[in-house]
C-alpha positions as CSV (number, residue, x, y, z in Angstrom):
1,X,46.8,-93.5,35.0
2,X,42.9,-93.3,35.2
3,X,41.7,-89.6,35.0
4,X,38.5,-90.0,36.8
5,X,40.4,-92.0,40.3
6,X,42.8,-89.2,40.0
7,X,40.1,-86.6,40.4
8,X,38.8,-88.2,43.0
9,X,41.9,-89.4,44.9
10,X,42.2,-85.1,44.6
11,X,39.1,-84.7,45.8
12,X,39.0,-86.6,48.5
13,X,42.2,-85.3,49.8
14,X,41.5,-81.7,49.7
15,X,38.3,-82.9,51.8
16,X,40.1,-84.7,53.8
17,X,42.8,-81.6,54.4
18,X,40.1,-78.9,55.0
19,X,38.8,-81.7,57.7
20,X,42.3,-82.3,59.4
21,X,43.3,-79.2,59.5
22,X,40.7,-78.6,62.0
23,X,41.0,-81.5,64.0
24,X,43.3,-84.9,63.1
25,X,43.9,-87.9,65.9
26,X,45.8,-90.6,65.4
27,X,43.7,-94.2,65.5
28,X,46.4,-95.2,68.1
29,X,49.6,-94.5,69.6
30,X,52.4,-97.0,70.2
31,X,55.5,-97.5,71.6
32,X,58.5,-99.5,69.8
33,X,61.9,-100.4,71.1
34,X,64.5,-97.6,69.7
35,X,68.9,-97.7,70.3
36,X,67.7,-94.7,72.4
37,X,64.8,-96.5,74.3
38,X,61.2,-96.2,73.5
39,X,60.0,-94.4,70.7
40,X,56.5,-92.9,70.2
41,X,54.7,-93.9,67.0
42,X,51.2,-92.3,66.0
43,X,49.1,-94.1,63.8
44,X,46.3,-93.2,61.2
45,X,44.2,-96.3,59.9
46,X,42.5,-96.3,56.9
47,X,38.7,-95.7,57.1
48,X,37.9,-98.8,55.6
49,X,38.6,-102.0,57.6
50,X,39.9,-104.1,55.1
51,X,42.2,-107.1,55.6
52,X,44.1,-106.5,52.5
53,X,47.6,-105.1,52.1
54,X,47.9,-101.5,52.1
55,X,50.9,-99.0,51.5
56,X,52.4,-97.3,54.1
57,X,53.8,-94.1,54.2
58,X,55.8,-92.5,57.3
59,X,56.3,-88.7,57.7
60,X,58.5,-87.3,59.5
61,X,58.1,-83.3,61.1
62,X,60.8,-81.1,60.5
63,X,61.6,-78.3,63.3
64,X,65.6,-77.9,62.1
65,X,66.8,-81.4,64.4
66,X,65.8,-79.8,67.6
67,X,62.6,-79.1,68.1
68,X,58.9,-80.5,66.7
69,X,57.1,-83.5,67.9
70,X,55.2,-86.2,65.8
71,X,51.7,-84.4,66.4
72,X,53.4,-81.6,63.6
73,X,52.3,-84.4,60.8
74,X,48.6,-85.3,62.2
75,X,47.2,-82.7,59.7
76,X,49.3,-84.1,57.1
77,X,49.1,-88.1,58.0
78,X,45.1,-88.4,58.1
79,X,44.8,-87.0,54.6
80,X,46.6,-90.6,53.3
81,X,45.3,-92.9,55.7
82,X,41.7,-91.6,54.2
83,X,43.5,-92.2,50.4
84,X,43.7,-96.0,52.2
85,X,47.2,-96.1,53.4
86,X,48.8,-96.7,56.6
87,X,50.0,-93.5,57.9
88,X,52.3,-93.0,60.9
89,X,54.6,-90.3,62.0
90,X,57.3,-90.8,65.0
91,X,58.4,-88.7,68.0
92,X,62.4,-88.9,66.8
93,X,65.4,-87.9,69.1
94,X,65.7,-84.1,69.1
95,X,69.2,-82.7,69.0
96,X,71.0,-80.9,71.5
97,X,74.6,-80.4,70.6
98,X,75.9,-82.9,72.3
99,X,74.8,-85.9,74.0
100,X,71.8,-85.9,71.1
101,X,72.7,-85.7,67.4
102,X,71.1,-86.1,64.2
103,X,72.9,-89.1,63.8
104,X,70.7,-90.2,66.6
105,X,67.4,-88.7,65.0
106,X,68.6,-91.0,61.9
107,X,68.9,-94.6,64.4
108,X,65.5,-93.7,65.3
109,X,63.9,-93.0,61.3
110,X,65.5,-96.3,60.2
111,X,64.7,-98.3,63.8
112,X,60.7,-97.2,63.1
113,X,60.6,-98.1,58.9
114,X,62.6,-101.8,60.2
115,X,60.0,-102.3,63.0
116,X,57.0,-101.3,59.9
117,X,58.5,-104.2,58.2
118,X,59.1,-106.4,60.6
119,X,55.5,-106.0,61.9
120,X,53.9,-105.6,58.8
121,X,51.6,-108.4,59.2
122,X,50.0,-107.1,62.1
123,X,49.7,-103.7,60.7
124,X,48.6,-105.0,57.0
125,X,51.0,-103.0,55.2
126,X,53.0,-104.6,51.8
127,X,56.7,-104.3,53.2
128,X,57.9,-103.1,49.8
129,X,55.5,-100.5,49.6
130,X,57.0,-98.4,52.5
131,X,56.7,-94.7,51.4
132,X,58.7,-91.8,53.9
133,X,57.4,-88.2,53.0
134,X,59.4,-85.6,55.0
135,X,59.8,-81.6,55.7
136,X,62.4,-79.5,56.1
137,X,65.1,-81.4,58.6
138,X,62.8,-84.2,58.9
139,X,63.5,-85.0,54.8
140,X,66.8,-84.7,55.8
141,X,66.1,-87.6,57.9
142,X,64.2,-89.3,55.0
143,X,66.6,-88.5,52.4
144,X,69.4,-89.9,54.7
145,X,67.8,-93.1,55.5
146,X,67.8,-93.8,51.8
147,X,70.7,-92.6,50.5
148,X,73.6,-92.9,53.1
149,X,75.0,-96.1,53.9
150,X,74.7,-97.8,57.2
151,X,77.3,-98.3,59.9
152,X,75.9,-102.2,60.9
153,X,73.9,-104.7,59.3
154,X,70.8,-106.0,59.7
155,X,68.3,-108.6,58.2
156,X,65.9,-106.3,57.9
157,X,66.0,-103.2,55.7
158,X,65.5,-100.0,56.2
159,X,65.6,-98.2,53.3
160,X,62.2,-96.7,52.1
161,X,61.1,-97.3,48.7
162,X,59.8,-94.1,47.6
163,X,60.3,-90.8,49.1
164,X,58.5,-87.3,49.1
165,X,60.8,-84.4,50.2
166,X,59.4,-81.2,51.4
167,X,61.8,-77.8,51.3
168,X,64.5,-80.4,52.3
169,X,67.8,-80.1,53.8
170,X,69.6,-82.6,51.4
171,X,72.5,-80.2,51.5
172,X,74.1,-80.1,55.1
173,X,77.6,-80.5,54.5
174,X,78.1,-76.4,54.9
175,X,76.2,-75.6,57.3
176,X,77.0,-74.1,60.2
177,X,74.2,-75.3,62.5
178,X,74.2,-78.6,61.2
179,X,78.2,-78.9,62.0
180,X,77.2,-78.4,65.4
181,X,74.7,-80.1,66.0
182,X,76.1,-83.3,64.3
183,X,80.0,-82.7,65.8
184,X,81.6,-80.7,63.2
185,X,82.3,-80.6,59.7
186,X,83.3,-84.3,59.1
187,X,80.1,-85.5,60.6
188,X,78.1,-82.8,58.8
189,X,79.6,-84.2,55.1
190,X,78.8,-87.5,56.1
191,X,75.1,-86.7,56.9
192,X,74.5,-84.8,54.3
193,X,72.3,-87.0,51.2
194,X,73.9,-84.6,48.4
195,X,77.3,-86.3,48.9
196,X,76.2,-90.4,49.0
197,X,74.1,-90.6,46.2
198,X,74.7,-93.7,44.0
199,X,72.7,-96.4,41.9
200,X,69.2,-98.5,43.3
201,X,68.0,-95.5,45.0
202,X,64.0,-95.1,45.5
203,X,61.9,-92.9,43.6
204,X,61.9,-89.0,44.7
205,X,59.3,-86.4,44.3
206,X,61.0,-83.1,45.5
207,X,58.3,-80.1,46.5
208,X,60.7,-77.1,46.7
209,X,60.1,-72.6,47.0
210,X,62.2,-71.6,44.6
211,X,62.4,-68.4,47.4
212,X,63.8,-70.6,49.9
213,X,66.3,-69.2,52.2
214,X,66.6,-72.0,54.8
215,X,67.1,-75.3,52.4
216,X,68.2,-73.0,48.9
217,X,67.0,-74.3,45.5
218,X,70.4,-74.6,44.2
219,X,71.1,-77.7,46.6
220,X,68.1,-79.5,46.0
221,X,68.4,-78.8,42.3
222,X,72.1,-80.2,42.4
223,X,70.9,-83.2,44.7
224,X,67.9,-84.3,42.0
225,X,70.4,-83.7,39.2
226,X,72.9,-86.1,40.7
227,X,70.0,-88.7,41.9
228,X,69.4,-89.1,37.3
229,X,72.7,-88.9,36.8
230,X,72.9,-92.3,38.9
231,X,70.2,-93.5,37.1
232,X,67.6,-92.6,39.9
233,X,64.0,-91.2,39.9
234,X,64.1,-87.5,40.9
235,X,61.0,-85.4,40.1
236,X,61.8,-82.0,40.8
237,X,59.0,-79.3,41.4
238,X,59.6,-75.8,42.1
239,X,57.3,-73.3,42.7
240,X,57.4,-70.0,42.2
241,X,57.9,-66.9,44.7
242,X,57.8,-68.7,47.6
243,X,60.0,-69.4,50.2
244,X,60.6,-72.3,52.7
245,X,57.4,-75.1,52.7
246,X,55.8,-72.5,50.5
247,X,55.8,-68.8,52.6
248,X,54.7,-65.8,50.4
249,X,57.0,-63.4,53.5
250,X,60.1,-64.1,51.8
251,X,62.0,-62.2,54.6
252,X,61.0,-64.1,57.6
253,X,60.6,-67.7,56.1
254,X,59.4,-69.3,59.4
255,X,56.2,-67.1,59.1
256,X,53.7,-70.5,58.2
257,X,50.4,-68.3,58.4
258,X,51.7,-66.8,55.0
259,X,52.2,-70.4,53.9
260,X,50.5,-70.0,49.8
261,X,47.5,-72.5,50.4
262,X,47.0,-72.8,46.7
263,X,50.6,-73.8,46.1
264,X,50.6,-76.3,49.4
265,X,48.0,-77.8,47.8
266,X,49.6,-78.3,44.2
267,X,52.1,-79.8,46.0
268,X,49.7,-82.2,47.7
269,X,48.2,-83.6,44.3
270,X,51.0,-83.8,43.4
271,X,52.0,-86.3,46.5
272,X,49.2,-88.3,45.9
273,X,50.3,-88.5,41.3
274,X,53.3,-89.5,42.6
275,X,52.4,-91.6,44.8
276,X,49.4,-93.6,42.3
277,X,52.0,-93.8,39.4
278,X,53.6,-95.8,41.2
279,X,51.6,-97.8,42.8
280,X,51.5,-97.1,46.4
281,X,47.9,-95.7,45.9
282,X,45.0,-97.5,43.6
């Protein structure tokens, strides 16, 4: 890896985060053709009009499967596009306990990474360079896509090939809101990444509090142990004394204004290493 495009790719990004953070618009919004109907996809374009293949990397906001909207990521999205990928982020299905589930949320996440590939001419993306960076329930929803089998065919894939979890919910099986949200117990095993994992997986870069009370360690730790295991990429990072996507108040872990700004943006660099290494960034 070149040093010197590394430092920049890192400066740049932290530029580009101080920017967004105070005001990030998508180039363009779209609608695509969902199980569910219509689905809302918001779209960052690279600043440099090229008409070469890019990357392109989908995020999905978190919001525990019931609440959030796609405008959560817009901070987070325009940081890449400006690194010179295709960034998007989608308005998913939000659960409601019954007639919505995650299973729907799920449909929609693989129904917008088919359409990226399916379109990917038009958008100038390299269809096997499709990353999916999620937080909290929505790398749930990333981790899922990968990792659990799907109920129908299709020609067109929708397995991403690299992943970036954030605090994740890759163990679901227990939990008691997740049961009921997804049905019950059954459904909750079978949605939950920890328990599917097998060979000819994509490469995973986990960003995890060590603190975190809402997604624990222990699970994620156990879910990147058994990705190896099965002869997958896991890169694990933990950090230290902080809790869920990175809060220093460890008792009230939905507290984001004590979100540690130097630790967020470790785990940003350390997005974009990942993300070079292999290839998805020059």
């Amino acid at each position: 890896m070149n040093g010197t495009r590394l430092i920049a790719a890192i400066v740049i990004l932290a530029v580009s985060l101080c920017a967004s953070a105070q005001k990030a618009t998508p180039t363009r919004i779209e609608k695509i053709a969902g199980s569910g109907g219509s689905l809302i996809v918001r779209i960052f374009e690279p600043p440099n009009n090229t008409t070469e293949s890019r990357a392109g990397i989908l995020l999905i906001h978190g919001g525990g499967w019931n609440s959030g909207d796609a405008s959560w990521m817009d901070s987070d999205a325009a940081p890449y596009a400006s690194l010179g990928m295709l960034a998007l982020s989608l308005d998913y299905r939000l659960s409601d306990g019954s007639t919505v589930t995650p299973f729907d949320a799920l449909a929609d996440v693989r129904a917008v990474i088919r359409w990226m590939r399916a379109e990917s001419r038009r958008l100038r993306i390299d269809p096997t360079k499709i990353a999916v960076l999620g937080e909290s329930a929505g790398a749930h929803l990333a981790a899922a896509a990968a990792v659990i089998s799907e109920p129908y065919g299709s020609d067109i894939s929708a397995k991403p090939n690299l992943l970036i979890l954030s605090s994740p919910a890759v163990s679901v099986a227990q939990l008691k809101s997740f049961q009921k949200l997804s049905g019950g117990p059954a459904q909750a095993a079978s949605l939950s990444p920890d328990l599917h994992i097998g060979g000819n997986l994509p490469p995973t870069l986990v960003l995890q509090g060590e603190k975190d009370s809402v997604n624990p360690a222990e699970g994620v730790i156990t879910f990147c142990q058994r990705m190896v295991a099965n002869n997958n990429i896991c890169v694990l990072k933990l950090y230290k004394d902080v809790g869920h996507m990175f809060v220093r108040n460890l008792r009230k872990q939905d507290d984001y204004s004590s979100i540690d700004q130097d630790i967020s943006r470790q785990a940003s660099e350390a997005s974009v290493s990942f993300l070079r290494a292999l290839g998805f960034l020059k």
